[in-house]
C-alpha positions as CSV (number, residue, x, y, z in Angstrom):
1,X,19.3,26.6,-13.5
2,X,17.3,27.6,-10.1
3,X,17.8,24.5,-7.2
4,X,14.7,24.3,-5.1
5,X,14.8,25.8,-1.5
6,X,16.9,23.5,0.9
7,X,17.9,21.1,-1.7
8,X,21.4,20.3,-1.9
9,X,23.6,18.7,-4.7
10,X,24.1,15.3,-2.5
11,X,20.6,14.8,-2.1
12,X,19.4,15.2,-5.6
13,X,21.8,12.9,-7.3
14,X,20.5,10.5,-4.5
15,X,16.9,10.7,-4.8
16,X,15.9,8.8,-7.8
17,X,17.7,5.6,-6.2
18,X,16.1,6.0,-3.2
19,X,12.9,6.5,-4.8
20,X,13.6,3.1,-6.6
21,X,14.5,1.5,-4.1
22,X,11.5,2.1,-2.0
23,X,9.5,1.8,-5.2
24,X,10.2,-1.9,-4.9
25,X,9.5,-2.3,-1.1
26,X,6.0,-1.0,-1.9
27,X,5.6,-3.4,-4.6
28,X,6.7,-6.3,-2.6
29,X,4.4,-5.4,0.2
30,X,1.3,-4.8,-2.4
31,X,2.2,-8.3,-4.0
32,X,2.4,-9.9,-0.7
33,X,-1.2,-8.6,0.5
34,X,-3.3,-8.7,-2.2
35,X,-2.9,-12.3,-1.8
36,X,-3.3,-12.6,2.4
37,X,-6.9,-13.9,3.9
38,X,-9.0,-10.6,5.4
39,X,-11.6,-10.7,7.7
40,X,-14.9,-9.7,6.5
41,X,-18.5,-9.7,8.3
42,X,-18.3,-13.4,9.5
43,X,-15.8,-15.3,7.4
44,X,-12.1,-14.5,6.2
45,X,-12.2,-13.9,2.8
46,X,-9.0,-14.8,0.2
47,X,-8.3,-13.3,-3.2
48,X,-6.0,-14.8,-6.2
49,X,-5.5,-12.5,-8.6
50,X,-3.7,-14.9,-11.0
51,X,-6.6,-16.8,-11.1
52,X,-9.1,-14.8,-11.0
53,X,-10.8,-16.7,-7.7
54,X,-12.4,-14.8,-4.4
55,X,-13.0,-17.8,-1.8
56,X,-15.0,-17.2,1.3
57,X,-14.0,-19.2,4.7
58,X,-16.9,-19.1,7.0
59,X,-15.4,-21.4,9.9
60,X,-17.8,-24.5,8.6
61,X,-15.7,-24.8,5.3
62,X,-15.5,-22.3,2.2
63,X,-16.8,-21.4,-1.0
64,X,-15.0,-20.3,-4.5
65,X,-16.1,-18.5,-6.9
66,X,-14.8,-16.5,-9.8
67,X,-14.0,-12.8,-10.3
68,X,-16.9,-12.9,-12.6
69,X,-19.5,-14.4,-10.1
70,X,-21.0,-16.5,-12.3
71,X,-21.0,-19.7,-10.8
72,X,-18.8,-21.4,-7.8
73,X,-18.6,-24.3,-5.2
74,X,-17.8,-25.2,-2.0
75,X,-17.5,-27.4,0.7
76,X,-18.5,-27.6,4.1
77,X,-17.1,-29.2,7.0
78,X,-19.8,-32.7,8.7
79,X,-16.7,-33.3,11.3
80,X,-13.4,-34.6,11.8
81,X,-11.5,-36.9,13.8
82,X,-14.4,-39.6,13.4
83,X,-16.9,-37.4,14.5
84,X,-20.1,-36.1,12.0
């Protein structure tokens, strides 16, 4: 059996743990943003892929919708702290 160019015993028997392990940081980090608020053109814009929802915030309030676009709602900010 041929070893590859500057690869030693130690690191091969190491590898595929590594690999693992950071296998698993990258999925945590994917999980974690694919979920986070991103600004877009003018609003921040939300995604939940469990559900299947995009909702837009716009600063006056937000609108949902889902994936498939077919309908939504929203609501929209008159005032707060008694004042419209």
């Amino acid at each position: 059996m041929s070893r590859l160019p500057g690869r030693n015993s130690n690191n091969s028997s190491r590898a595929p743990h590594e690999l693992a392990a950071r296998g698993i940081e990258i999925r945590a980090l994917y999980e974690q943003h694919r979920r986070s608020a991103v600004q877009g053109e003018g609003e921040h814009r939300a995604c939940n892929p469990r559900q299947e929802w995009l909702t837009h915030f716009d600063g006056r309030g937000f609108a949902g919708s889902p994936d498939d676009g077919e309908w939504g709602w929203g609501l929209e900010l008159q005032g707060y702290g008694g004042r419209a």
